[in-house]
C-alpha positions as CSV (number, residue, x, y, z in Angstrom):
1,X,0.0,0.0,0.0
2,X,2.6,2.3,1.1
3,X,4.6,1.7,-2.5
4,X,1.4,2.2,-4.2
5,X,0.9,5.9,-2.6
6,X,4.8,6.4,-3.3
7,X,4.4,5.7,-6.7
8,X,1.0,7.7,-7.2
9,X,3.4,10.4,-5.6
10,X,6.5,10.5,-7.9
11,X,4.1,10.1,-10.8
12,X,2.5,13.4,-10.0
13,X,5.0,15.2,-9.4
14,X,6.6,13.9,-13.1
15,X,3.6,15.3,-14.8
16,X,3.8,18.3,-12.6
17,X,6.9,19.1,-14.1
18,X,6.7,17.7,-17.6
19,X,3.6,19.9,-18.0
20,X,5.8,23.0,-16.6
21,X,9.3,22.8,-19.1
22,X,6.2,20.9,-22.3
23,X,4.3,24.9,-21.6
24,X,3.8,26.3,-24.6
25,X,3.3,23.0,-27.1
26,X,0.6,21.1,-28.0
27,X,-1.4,18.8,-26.7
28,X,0.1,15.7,-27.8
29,X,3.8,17.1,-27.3
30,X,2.9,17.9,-24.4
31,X,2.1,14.0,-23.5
32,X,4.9,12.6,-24.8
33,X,7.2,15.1,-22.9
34,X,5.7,13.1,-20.1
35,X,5.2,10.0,-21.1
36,X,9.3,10.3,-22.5
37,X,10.6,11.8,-18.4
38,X,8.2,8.5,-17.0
39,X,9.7,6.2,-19.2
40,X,13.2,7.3,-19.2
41,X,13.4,7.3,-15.3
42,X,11.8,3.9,-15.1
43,X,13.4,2.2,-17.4
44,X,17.2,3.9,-17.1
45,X,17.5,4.4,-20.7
46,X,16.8,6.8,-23.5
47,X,16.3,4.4,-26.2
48,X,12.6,5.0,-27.4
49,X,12.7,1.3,-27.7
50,X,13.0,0.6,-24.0
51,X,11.5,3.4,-22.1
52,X,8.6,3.0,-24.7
53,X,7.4,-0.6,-23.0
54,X,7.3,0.7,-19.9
55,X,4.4,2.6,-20.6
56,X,0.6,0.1,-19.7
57,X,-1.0,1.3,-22.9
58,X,-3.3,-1.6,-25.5
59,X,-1.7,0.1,-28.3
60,X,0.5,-1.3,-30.7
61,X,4.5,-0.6,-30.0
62,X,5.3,-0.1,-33.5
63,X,2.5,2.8,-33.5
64,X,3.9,3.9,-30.2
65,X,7.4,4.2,-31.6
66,X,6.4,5.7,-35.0
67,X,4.2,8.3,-32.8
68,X,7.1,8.9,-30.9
69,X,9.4,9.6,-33.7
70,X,6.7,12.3,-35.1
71,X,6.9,14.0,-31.7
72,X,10.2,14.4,-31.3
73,X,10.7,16.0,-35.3
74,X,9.2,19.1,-34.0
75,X,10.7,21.8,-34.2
76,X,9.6,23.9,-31.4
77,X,10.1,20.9,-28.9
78,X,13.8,21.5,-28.5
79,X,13.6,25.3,-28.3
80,X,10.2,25.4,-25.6
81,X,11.6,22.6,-22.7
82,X,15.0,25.1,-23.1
83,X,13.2,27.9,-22.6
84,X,11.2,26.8,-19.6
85,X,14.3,25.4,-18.2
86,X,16.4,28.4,-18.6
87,X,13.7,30.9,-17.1
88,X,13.5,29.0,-14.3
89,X,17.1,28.7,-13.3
90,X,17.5,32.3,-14.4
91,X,16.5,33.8,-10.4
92,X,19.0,31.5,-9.2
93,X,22.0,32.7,-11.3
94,X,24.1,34.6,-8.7
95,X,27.5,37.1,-9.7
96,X,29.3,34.4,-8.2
97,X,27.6,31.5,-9.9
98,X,29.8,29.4,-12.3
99,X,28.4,28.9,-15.4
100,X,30.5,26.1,-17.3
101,X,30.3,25.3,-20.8
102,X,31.6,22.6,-22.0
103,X,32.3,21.2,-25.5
104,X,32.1,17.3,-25.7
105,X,31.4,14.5,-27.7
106,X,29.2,11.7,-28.3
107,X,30.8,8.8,-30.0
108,X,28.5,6.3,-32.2
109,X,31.5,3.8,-32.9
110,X,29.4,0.9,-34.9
111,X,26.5,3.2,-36.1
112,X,26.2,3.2,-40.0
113,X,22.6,5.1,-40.8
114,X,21.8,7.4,-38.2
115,X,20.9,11.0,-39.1
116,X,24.1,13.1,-40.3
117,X,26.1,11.0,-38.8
118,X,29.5,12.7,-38.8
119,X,33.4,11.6,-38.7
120,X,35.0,13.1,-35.5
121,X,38.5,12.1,-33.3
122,X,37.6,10.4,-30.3
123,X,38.9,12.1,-27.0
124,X,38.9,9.3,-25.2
125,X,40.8,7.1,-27.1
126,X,44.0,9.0,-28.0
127,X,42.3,10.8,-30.2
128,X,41.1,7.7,-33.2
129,X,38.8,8.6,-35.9
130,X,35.5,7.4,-35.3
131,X,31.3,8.0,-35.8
132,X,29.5,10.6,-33.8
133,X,28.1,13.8,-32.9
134,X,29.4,16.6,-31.0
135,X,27.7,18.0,-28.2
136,X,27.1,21.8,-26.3
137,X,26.6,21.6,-22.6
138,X,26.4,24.4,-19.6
139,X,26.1,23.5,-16.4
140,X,25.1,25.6,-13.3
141,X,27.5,25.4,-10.3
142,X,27.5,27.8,-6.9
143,X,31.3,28.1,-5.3
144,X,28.9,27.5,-1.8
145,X,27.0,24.7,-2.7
146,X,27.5,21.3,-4.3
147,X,24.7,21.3,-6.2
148,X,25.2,21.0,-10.1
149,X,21.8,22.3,-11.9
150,X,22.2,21.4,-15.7
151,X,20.9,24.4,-17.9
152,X,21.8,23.6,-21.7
153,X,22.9,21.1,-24.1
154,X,22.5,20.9,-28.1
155,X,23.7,17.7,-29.7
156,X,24.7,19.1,-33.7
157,X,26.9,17.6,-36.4
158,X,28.9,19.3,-39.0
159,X,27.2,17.2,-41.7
160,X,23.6,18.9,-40.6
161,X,22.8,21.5,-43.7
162,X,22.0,24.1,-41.4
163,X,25.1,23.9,-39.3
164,X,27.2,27.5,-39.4
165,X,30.2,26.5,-37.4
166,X,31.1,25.2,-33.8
167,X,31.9,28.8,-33.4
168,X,28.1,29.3,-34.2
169,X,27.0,27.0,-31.5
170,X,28.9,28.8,-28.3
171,X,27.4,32.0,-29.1
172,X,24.3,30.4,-29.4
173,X,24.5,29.0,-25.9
174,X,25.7,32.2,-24.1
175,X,22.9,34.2,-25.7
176,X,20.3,31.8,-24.5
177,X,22.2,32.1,-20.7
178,X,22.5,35.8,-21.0
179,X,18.9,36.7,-22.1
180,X,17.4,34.6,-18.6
181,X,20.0,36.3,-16.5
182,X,19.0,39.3,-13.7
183,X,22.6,39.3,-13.1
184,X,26.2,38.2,-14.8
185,X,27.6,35.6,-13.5
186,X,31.6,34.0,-14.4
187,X,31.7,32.0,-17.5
188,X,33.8,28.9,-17.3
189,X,35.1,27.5,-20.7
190,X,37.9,24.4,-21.3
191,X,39.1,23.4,-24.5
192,X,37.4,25.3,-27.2
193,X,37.4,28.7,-25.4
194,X,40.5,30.2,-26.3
195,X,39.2,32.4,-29.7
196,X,39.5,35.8,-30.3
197,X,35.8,35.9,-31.0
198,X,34.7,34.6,-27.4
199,X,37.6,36.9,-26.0
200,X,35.2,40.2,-28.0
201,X,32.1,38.9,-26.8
202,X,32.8,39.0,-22.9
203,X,34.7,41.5,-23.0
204,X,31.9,43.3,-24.7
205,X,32.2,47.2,-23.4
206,X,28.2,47.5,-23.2
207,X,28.0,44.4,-20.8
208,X,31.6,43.0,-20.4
209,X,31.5,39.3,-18.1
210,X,33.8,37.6,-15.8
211,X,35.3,34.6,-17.4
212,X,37.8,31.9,-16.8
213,X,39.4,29.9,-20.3
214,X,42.1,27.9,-20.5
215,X,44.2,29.5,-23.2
216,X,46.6,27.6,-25.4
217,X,50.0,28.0,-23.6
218,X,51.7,29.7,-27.0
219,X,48.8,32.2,-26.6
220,X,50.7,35.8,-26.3
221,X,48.9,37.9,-23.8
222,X,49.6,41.8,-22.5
223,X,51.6,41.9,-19.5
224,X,52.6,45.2,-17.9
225,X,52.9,46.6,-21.4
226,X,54.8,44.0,-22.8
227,X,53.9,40.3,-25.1
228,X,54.2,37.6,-22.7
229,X,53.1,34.1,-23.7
230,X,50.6,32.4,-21.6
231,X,52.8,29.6,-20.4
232,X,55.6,32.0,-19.6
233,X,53.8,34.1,-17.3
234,X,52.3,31.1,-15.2
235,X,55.8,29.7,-14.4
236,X,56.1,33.5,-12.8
237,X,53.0,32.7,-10.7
């Protein structure tokens, strides 16, 4: 009895929020979004395929997938659950929160037909040629807090059509952050950051941002007046 009113619970409180981050999208996007957060977290997977049978529906699975698949081809699904997401961590952005972006991968070793499937060097295994995607994320982090809050992440391939450039793709993610924010906080970029283009946009003079990147260590910086390259000057530190 007691699991039963646990479960009635949790189930709730899924819908609860699947129907807050779905606002905005139909009806039936609005179901799967919650029928796709059920299933996942039941099931541990995000293979339509698996999270799919957990659902206690009469219909056929085939349908259920093929319905699935239609869902998740719409184009304002992606951009609406952001949204949502992003205005709601927006009041908890501090000017001493660390927002981290990171630029990662997602390898598809033996995949042969899926979508703009693109060839990429795998990071984690020194760097091999293999199948995959690459992928955006930024993460929420408070220096007083362990809690990590995830706020953003875009999965793109440089085979897509409508792909500009990876370049592109970080903008996109800072102007998504920066149009939820009451106040700056300090970006936090790893490998990837260290462009001249980043380097103009947060140091923009209108609304210049705290940042931390790790630079290349032949990067030449201005020291006192004088070049310095970056790995000079932090043997001095």
């Amino acid at each position: 009895m007691q699991t039963s009113k646990i479960a009635y619970n949790l189930s709730g409180k899924i819908y609860q929020f699947s129907g807050y981050v779905s606002s905005g999208l139909d009806k039936t996007a609005k179901r799967f979004v919650g029928e796709a957060i059920y299933g996942m977290l039941c099931s541990q997977s995000v293979l339509l395929t698996e999270f799919g049978r957990t659902l206690q529906s009469t219909a056929n699975f085939k349908k259920i997938k093929e319905h699935y698949c239609c869902q998740l081809q719409k184009p304002k699904l992606w951009d609406c659950i952001h949204r949502q997401v992003l205005n709601d961590a927006g009041a908890r952005i501090s000017p001493d929160t660390l927002l981290i972006l990171d630029l990662s991968d997602i390898t598809k070793k033996y995949a042969q037909k899926m979508q703009y499937l693109a060839t990429m060097r795998d990071g984690r295994a020194e760097g091999e040629l293999t199948n995959g995607y690459w992928t955006t994320h930024v993460i929420n982090v408070d220096l007083d807090s362990d809690r990590v809050l995830p706020l953003y992440q875009e999965l793109y391939s440089q085979e897509a059509p409508d792909l500009t450039s990876e370049k592109a793709q970080i903008l996109a993610a800072i102007d998504r952050l920066e149009a939820v924010e009451e106040v700056r906080s300090i970006r936090v970029i790893d490998r990837g950051g260290d462009r001249n283009v980043l380097f103009d946009r947060l140091l923009d003079r209108q609304a210049p941002t705290e940042f931390i990147i790790r630079l290349v260590g032949e990067q030449h910086l201005l020291y006192r007046g004088k070049k310095k390259q970056a790995l000079e000057l932090t043997r001095t530190c």
